[in-house]
Every structure is written in C-alpha cells, then in structure tokens.
N, C-alpha and C positions, 0 to 999 in steps of 0.2 A: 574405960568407959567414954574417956572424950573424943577418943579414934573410932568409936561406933554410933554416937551422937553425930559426929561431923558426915561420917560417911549418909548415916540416915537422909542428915540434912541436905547433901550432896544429891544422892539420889530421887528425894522428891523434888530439888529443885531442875534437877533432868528430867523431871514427866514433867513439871510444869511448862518448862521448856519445849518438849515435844511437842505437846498437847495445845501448847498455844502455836508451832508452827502448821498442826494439823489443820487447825482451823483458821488459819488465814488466809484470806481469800487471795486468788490467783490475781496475778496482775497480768492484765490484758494487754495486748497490743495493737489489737483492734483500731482502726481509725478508717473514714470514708475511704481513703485513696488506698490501705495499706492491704486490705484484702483480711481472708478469715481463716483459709487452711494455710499451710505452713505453704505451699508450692502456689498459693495466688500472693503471699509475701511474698516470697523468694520472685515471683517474675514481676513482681512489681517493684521492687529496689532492685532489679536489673535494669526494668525499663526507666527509669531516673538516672542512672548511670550515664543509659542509653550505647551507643556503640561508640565509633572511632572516632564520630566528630568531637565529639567533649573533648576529645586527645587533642585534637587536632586544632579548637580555639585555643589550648592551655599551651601547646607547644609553638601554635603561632605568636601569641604574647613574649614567650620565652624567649622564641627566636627573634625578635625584634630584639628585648630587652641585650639578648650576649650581643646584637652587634654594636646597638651605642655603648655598650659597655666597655668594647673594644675598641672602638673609638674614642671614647674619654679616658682609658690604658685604667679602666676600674678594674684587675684583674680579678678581685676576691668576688665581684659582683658577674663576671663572665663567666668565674669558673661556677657559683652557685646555678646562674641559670642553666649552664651545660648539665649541671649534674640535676638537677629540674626536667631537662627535656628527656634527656635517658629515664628519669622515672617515671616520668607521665606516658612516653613509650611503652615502656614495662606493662605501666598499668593495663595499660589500651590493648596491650596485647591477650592481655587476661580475659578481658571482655571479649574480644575479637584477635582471635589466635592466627587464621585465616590473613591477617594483615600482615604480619611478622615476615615472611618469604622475599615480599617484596621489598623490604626496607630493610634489606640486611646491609646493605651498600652504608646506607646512614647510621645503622647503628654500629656495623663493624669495622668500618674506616672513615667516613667523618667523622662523625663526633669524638671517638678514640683522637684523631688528628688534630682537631680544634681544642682537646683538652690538654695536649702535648705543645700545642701553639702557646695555649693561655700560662703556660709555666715559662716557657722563655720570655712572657710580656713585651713580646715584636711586634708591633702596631704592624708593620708589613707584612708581615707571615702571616699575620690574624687576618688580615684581608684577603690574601689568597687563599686561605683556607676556608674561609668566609663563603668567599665565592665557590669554591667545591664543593663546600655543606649546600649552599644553595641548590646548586644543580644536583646535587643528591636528592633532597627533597622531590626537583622536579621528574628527576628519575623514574620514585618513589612513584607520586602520581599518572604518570603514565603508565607504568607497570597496574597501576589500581583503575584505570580507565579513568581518568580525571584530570585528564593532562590540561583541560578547560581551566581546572585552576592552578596556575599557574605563580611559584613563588619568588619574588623578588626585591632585590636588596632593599631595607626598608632608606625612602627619602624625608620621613617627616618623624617627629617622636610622638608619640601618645600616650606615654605612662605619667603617672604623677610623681615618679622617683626619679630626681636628677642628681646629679653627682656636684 
C-alpha cells in the first residue's frame, strides 16, 4: 500500500511539474540591437565579432606583450602570449577563413619557431626569431594588400603588466 501511495504521489507531482513547465512563459532574447528571427541574431553577434581586425588589435597587443616578455627572459609570460596569438588566430579564422592561406608562413613556422625559442630561454635566439615572426607578419599583410601597415619591433611599452 505504501509503494502505491508513493508512486501515486510521485506521479501527480510529475503533472505538477509538467504542467507548471507548460505554462512558463518563454524567455526572450529580444533586445534593440539583437534582432528577432533567429538569422537577424545570428548576423548580428557576427557583426559584433566583426572580421579579422578584432584578431588583429588582440594579436597586436600579444605581440608586443611576447616581445618585452622576451626581453625581461619572462618565459611563462611569452610562452602564454604565443599561445594567445595562435588562438586569436584560430579564432579569426573562423570568422574569416579567407585569411588563413596567406598566414600560413606565421602560423606554420613562426610561431611553432618562437615557441621552440621560448623553451630554451635564449634571449638571443628569442630575438632572432622575433625578428622573423616580425617579417612574417609583414609578409602576412602584403599577401592581404595591406602592406601600408606595416609591423615593427615594439620600441616603447604600453601594457599595465610589468614584470
């Protein structure tokens, strides 16, 4: 009798259950900028994204950061940023696939290079390596028609992170 009691009890608290998810109201995601069908979302947390420049302040930062980093022989802090610009890379590429052809120079022998540099901790090796990631980059943008901007070794610091 108490295994049919429970069960009873079990089962009207499952329509309660139901019944009360039936009726709750949908939660919206609606908002001015976010759109209303599911494909004016989706292009509009693309267009916030935006394309390859967001990669490209996030990987400019980076790349500043690995080279004082290299410079102050902070390896744990060069190796983090190397592995930061490969993934904002990644990212970027997701957005814009189209990019990925011309940066293979940098993704597939720089930065592998400068990550292999940053394990022996040779301030000198890091610098010449440095300087080859550099000209990758520059590579990079000429290949993309943007050889206007032009990347080069940082002389001043601007982060708020010092060692």
């Amino acid at each position: 009798m108490r295994k049919i009691l429970t069960l009873i009890s079990l089962m009207v608290l499952c329509g309660i259950v139901f019944h009360a998810c039936q009726e709750a109201p949908r939660e919206s995601y609606e908002t001015e900028w976010l759109g209303e069908t599911k494909q004016e979302i989706v292009n509009n947390i693309e267009e916030q994204f935006q394309g390859f420049s967001r990669t490209m302040v996030e990987v400019s930062y980076r790349y500043a950061e690995l080279y004082w980093s290299g410079i102050d022989e902070n390896w744990e802090y060069a190796e983090y940023q190397r592995e930061h610009i490969d993934e904002a890379m990644e990212q970027g590429f997701m957005r814009r696939p189209e990019r990925e052809a011309s940066s293979q120079q940098f993704i597939s022998a720089a930065l592998p290079e400068i990550e292999e540099v940053i394990q022996t901790g040779d301030k000198e090796k890091f610098l010449e390596s440095f300087t080859r990631l550099t000209a990758s980059c520059n590579t990079c943008h000429a290949m993309e028609e943007v050889a206007f901007m032009t990347v080069k070794i940082p002389e001043q610091r601007y982060s708020v992170i010092h060692f």
